[in-house]
C-alpha positions in Angstrom: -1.6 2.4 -9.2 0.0 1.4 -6.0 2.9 -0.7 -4.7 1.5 -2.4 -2.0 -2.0 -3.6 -0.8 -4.7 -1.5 -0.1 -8.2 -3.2 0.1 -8.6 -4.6 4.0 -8.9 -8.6 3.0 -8.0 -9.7 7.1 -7.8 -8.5 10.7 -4.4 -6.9 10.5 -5.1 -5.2 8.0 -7.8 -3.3 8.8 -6.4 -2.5 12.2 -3.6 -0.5 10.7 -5.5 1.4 8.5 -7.6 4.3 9.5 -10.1 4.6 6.7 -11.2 0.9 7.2 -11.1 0.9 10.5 -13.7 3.6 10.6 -16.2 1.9 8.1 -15.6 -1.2 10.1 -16.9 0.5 13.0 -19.7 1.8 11.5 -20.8 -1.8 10.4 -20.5 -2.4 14.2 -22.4 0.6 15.0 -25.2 -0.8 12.9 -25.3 -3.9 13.7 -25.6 -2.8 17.6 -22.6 -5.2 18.2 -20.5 -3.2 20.1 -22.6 -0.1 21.4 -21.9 1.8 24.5 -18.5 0.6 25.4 -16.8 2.0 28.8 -13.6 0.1 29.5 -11.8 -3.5 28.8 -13.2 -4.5 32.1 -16.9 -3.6 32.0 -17.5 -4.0 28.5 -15.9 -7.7 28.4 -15.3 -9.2 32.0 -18.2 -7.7 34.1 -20.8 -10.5 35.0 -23.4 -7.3 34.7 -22.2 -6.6 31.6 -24.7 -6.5 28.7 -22.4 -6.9 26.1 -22.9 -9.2 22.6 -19.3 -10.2 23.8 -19.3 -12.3 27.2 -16.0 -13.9 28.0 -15.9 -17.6 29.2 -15.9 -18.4 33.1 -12.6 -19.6 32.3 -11.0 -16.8 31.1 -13.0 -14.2 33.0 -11.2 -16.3 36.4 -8.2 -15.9 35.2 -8.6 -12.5 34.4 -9.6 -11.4 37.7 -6.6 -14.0 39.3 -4.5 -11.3 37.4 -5.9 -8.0 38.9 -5.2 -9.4 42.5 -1.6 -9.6 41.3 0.6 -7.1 42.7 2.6 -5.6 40.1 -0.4 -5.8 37.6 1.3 -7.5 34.6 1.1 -5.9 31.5 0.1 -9.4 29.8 -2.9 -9.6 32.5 -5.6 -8.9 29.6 -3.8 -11.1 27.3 -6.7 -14.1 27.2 -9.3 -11.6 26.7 -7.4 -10.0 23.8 -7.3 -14.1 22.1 -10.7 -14.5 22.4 -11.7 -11.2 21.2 -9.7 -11.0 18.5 -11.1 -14.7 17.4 -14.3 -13.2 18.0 -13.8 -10.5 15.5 -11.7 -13.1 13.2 -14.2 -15.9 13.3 -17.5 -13.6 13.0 -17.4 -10.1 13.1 -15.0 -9.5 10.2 -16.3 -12.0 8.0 -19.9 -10.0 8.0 -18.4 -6.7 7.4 -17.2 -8.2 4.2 -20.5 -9.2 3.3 -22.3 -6.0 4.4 -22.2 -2.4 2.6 -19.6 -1.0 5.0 -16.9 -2.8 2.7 -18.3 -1.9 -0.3 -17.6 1.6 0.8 -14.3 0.7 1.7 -13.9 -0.8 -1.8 -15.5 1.7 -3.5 -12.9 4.3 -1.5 -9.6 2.7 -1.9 -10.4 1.5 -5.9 -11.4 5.1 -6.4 -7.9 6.1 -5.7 -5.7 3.1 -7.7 -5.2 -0.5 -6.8 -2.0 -3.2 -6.6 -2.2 -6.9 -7.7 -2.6 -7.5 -4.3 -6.3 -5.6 -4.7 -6.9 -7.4 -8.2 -5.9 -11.1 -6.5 -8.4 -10.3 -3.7 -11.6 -9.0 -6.1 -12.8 -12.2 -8.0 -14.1 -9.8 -10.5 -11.6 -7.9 -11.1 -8.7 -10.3 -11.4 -11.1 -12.4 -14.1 -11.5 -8.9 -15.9 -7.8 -8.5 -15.3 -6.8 -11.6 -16.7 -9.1 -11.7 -19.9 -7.7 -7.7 -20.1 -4.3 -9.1 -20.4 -4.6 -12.1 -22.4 -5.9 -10.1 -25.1 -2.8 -8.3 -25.2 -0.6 -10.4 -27.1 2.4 -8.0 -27.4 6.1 -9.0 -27.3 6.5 -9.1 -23.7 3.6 -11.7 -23.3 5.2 -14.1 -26.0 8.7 -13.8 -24.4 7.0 -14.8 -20.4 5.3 -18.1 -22.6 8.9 -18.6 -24.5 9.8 -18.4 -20.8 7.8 -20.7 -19.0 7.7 -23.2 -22.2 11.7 -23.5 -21.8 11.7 -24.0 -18.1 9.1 -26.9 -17.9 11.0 -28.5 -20.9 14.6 -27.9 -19.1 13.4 -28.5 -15.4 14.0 -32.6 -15.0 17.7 -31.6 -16.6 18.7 -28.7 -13.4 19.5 -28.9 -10.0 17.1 -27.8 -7.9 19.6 -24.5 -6.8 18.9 -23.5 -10.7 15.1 -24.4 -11.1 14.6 -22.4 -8.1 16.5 -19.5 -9.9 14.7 -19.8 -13.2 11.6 -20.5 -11.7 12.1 -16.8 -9.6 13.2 -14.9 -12.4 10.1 -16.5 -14.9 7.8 -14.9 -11.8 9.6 -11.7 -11.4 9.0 -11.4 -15.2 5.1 -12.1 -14.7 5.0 -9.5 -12.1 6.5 -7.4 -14.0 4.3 -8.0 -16.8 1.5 -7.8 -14.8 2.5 -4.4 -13.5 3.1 -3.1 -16.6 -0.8 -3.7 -17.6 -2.2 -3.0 -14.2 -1.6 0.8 -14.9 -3.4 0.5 -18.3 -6.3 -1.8 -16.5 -7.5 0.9 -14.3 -8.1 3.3 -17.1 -10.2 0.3 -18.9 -13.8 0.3 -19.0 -14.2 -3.1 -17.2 -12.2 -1.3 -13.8 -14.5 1.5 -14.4 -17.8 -0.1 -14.9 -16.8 -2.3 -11.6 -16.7 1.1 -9.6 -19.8 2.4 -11.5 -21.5 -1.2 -10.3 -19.9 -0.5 -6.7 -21.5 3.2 -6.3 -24.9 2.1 -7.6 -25.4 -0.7 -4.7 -24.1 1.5 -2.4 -26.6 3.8 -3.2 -29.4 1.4 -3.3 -29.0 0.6 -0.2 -28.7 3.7 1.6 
């Protein structure tokens, strides 16, 4: 089990992690998006360039307005960087989550543990999740319904300072609770069959 996320769901987090990062790449690599790459300058602003990634007139201009400068600026690539990263954002990222590159990354990082964060961004898992914890009806579940009965009876009676309150200690309890059954939930079948399900595709499609 783990504290904080681990599955790459955006951008920034796949660029600060090593292990995605490299399985992103190799979605690149195999798509033939981004092959052959010398420099910022003739893979992105180069008129020869034959890059999948061309830069608008616009930007390209303005770019090369910048490299006459003298001190170059440090923020003198800064409209390529925008548009590239919305290139990745908008398209590129998007199709690595679809493609068998992230399955690998799922299959790599579920392998080792998981955080809510993981289970909120699996639509399998959090269903299995849920359905794993609502059949546990110990004492700790009845007292987080006690819980949240109370406060939606109570809450046209307090101020908003004290809703607010109650309302963050009724979450804390839920993640609490939830933490409590995330540990057992990976030792479950239903995690375990999910990673099972995870290696087969991978290794149909290889």
């Amino acid at each position: 089990m783990r504290k904080s996320a681990t599955l790459a769901y955006n951008l920034d987090l796949l660029l600060l992690d090593s292990s995605a990062l490299s399985f992103f790449i190799q979605f690149l690599e195999s798509c033939v998006s981004l092959l052959d790459a010398r420099n910022i300058f003739d893979k992105y602003i180069d008129e020869e360039s034959t890059s999948t990634i061309s830069l608008p007139r616009k930007i390209k201009h303005r770019i090369d307005e910048n490299l006459m400068k003298q001190p170059l600026k440090v923020d003198c690539f800064d409209d390529a960087q925008h548009f590239v990263r919305q290139l990745f954002e908008l398209r590129y990222f998007p199709e690595f989550q679809a493609s068998i590159y992230y399955k690998k990354h799922e299959l790599y990082v579920l392998s080792r543990g998981c955080s809510l964060f993981d289970i909120i961004h699996v639509q399998f898992l959090l269903l299995s999740f849920l359905e794993y914890v609502d059949s546990r009806s110990d004492h700790d579940c009845v007292q987080f319904l006690i819980a949240c009965e109370s406060f939606e009876n109570s809450l046209e009676s307090l101020s908003d300072e004290d809703a607010l309150n109650d309302a963050m200690s009724i979450y804390d309890k839920l993640i609490a609770l939830f933490q409590k059954y995330l540990h057992r939930f990976i030792h479950s079948s239903a995690y375990h069959n999910y990673l099972v399900d995870l290696s087969a595709q991978i290794q149909n499609t290889v």
